[in-house]
C-alpha positions in Angstrom: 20.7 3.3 -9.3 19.4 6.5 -11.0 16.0 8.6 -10.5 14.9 9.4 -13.9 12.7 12.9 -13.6 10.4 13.5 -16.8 10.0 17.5 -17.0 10.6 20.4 -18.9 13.7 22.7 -18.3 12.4 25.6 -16.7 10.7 23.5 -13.6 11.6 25.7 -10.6 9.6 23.0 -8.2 11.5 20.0 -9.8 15.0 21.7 -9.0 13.7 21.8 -5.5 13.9 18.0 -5.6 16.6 17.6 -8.1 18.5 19.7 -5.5 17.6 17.2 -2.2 18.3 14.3 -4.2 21.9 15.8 -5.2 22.5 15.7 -0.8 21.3 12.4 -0.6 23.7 11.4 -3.1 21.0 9.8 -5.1 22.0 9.8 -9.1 19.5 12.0 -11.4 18.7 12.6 -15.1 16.2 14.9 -15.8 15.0 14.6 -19.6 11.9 16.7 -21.4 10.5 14.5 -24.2 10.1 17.4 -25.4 14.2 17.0 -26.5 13.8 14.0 -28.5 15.4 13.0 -31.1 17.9 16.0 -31.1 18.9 16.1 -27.8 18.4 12.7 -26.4 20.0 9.4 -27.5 17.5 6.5 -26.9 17.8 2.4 -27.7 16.1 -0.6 -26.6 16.9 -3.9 -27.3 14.5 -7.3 -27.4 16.1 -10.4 -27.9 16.8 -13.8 -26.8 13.9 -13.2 -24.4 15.3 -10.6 -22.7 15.5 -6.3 -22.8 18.0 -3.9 -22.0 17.7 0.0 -23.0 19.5 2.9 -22.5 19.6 7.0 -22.5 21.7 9.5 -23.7 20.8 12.7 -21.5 23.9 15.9 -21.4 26.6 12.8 -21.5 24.8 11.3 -18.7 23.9 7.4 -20.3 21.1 6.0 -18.0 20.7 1.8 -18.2 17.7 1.1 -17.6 18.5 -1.9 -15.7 19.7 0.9 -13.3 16.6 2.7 -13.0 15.7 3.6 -9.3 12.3 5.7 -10.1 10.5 7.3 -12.4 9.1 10.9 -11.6 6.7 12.2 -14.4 6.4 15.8 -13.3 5.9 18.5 -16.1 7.0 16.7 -19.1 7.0 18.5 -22.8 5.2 16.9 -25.7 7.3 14.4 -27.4 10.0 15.6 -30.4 7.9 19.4 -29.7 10.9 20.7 -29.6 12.7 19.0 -32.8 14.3 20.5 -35.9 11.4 18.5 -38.0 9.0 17.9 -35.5 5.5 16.7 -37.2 2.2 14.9 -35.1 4.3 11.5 -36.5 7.3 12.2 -35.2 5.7 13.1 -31.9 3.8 9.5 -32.0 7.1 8.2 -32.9 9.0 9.3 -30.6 6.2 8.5 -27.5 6.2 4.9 -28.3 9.8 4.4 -28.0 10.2 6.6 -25.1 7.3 5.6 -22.9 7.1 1.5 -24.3 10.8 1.3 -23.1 10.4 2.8 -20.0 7.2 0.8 -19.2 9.3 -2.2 -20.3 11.4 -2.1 -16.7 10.1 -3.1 -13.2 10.3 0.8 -11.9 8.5 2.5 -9.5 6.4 5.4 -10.8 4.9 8.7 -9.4 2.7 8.8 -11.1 2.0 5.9 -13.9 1.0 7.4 -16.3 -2.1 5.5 -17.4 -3.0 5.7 -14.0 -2.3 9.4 -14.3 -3.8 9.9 -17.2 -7.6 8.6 -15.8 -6.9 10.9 -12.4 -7.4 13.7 -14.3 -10.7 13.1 -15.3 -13.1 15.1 -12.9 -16.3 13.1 -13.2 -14.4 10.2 -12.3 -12.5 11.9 -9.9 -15.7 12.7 -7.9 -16.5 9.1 -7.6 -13.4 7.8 -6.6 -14.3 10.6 -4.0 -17.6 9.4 -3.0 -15.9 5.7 -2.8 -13.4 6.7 -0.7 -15.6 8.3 1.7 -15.1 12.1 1.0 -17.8 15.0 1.1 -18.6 15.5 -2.2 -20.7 18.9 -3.2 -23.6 17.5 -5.4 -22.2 18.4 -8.6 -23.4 17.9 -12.7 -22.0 17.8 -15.6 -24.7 18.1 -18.7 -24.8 19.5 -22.6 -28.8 20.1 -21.3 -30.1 23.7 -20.5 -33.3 21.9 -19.2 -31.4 19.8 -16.8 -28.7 22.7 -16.0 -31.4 24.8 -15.0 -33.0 21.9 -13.0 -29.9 22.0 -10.5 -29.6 25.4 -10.4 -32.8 25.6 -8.7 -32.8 22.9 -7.1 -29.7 23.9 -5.2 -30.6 28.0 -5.9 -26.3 29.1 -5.8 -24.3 26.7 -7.8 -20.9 27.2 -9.3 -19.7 26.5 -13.3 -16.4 25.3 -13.9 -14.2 23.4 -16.5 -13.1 20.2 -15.8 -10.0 20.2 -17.6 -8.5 23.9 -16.9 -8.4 27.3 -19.1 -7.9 26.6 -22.5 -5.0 26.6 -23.9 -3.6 30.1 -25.4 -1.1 32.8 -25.3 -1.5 34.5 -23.7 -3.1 32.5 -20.9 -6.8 33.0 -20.0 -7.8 33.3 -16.4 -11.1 30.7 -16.2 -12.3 31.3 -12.2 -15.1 29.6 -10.4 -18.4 31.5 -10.6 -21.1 31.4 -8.4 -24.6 31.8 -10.6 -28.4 31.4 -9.3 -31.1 29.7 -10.9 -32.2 33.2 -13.2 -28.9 32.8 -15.0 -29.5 31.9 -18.9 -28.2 27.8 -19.4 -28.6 28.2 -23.3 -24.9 28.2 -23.5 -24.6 25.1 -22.2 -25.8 22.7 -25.3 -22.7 24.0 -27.2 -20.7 21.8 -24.7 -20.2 20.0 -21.1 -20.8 22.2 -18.4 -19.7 21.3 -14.7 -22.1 22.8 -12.2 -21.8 22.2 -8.3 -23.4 23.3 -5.2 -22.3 26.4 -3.8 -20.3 25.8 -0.3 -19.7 29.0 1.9 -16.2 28.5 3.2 -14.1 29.6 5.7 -10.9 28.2 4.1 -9.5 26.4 1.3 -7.0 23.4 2.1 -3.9 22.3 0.0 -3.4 18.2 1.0 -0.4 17.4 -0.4 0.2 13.6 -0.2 3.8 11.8 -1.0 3.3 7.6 -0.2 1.9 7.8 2.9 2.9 11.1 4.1 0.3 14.2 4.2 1.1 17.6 4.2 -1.7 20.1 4.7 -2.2 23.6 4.2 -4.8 25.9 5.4 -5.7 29.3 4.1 -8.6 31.8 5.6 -10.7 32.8 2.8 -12.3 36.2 2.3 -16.1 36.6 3.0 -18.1 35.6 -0.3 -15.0 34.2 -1.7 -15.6 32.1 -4.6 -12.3 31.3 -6.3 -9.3 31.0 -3.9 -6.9 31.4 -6.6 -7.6 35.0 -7.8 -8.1 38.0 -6.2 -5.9 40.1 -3.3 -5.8 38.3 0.2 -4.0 39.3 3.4 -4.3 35.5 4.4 -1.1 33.2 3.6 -1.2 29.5 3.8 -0.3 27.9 6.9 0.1 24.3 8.1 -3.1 22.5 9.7 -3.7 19.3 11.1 -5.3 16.4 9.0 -8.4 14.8 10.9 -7.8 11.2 11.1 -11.1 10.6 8.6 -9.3 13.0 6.0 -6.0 10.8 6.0 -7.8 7.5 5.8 -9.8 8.8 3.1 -6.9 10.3 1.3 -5.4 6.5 1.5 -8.2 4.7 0.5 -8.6 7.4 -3.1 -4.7 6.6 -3.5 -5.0 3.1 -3.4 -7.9 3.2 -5.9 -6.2 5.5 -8.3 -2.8 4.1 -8.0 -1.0 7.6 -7.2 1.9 7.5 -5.8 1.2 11.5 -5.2 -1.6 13.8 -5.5 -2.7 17.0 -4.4 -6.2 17.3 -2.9 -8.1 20.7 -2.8 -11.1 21.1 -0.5 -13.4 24.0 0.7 -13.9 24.2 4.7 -17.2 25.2 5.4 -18.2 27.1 8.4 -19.1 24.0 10.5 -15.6 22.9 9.5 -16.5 20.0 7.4 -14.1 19.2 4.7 -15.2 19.4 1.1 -13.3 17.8 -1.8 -13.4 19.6 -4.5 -10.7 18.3 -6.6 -7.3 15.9 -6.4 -4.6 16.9 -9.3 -2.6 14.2 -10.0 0.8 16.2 -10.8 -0.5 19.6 -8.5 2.3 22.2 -7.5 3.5 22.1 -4.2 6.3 24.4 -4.2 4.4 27.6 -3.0 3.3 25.2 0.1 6.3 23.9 0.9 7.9 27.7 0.4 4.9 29.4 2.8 5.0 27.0 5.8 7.8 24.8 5.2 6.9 21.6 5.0 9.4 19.5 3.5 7.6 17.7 0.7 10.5 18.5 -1.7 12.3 16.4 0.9 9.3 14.1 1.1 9.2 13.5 -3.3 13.0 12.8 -2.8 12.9 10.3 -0.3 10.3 8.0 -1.9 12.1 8.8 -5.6 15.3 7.4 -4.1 13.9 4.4 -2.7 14.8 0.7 -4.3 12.5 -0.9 -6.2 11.1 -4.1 -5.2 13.3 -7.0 -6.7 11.1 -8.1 -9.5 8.5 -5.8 -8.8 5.8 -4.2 -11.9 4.7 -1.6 -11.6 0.8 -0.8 -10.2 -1.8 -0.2 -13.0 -4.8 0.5 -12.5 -7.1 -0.7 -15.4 
């Protein structure tokens, strides 16, 4: 049977898998919608009450009735990268991609309607809260009154987007910043803003979670640091301990999202509390795995080339 890995071509932390599952002797195709129609032969059959489908990948044909796993990782947009592309052909080309391969009794990581909800921070912060995480108090408002409300109620508070820098090229750098309560909110009616509690940390953690397996990463942060991703830092990350809270919090937010993997991010304050900030459904992992060597390559491998469940559907999580 045949791990199926949905990303585009130029995924160095895919190849790190690609590559394990090649020693294991575990059959892979690795396809970028982004390749449809052009590159990629696809058909799927319904008749007689039953279904059978197949791809055309590099002369690799993949039968869907021999599909191990499915690993969405970095996928392209659908048909972006065809002679004619066009927003049709792109909704074209998604429904008979993604309705075939949600057709078969594979295992996924991650669904992707289950994926698709995980990256929605307000509800992220909930399933936090549920799942029995610290969770910074944290709004999100189109209200300068209310803005300005939190921000002195809480006097340092952080803005940040919820859904990343905008898109661009060249690519715009969007930190963290930490503002007070004199700061002008006006902005803030011309659309959502995400304000949080300041927490002054002593490290940011990496928690990389395959199935059941955690991988954590610590790094020292720099006095006042706000933003652990920009700036110069003697510190490198280093592998820490999970408290036994952590990991069955970290279960008990999988099992509500239906991940099969996630990345967690939290803030370590000085007391050593662990704050989440954020989980990222489809987060990087290589430069973890490359600093301290953990295997989680080795980790995404082994639970890719596990057999599905006779007759098992997938998980959704409506």
């Amino acid at each position: 049977m045949t791990v199926l890995i949905l990303t585009s071509e130029e995924d160095v932390t895919a190849d790190m898998v690609v590559a394990k599952l090649h020693r294991m002797g575990t059959p892979v195709v690795r396809l970028d919608p982004a390749d449809l129609p052009d590159k990629v032969v696809l058909s799927a059959h319904y008749a007689h009450g039953d279904f059978d489908g197949h791809l055309s990948v590099n002369g690799h044909v993949l039968s869907m009735g021999g599909l191990r796993s499915v690993w969405v990782r970095r996928p392209g947009e659908p048909a972006a990268h065809a002679t004619h592309s066009s927003p049709w052909l792109t909704a074209e080309a998604r429904q008979a991609l993604f309705g075939m391969l949600f057709s078969t009794a594979t295992r996924w990581m991650n669904h992707p309607r289950n994926a698709d909800r995980a990256r929605l921070k307000p509800w992220q912060l909930k399933m936090a809260q549920l799942s029995g995480f610290a969770v910074p108090p944290t709004v999100f408002t189109t209200a300068p009154r209310l803005a300005r409300q939190f921000a002195e109620e809480h006097r340092d508070v952080v803005v940040k987007s919820a859904s990343g820098p905008p898109p661009g090229n060249p690519g715009m750098a969007l930190p963290t910043t930490l503002i007070g309560p004199d700061a002008d909110f006006s902005a803030v009616a011309a659309g959502p803003a995400l304000l949080q509690r300041y927490i002054p940390k002593r490290a940011d953690i990496r928690l990389t979670c395959v199935g059941n397996r955690l991988f954590a990463a610590q790094k020292t942060a720099e006095p006042g640091q706000i933003d652990g991703r920009y700036g110069d830092t003697p510190h490198t990350w280093e592998a820490t301990p999970v408290p036994a809270r952590i990991g069955r919090s970290v279960q008990e937010y999988l099992a509500r999202a239906g991940l099969a993997y996630a990345a967690f991010d939290f803030a370590v304050d000085e007391e050593g509390a662990w704050w989440f900030l954020e989980c990222n459904q489809g987060g990087q992992f290589g430069f973890v795995e490359l600093e301290t060597g953990q295997p989680v390559s080795e980790a995404v491998a082994l639970w890719l080339s596990q057999h599905p469940a006779a007759g098992r559907r997938p998980e959704i999580h409506l």
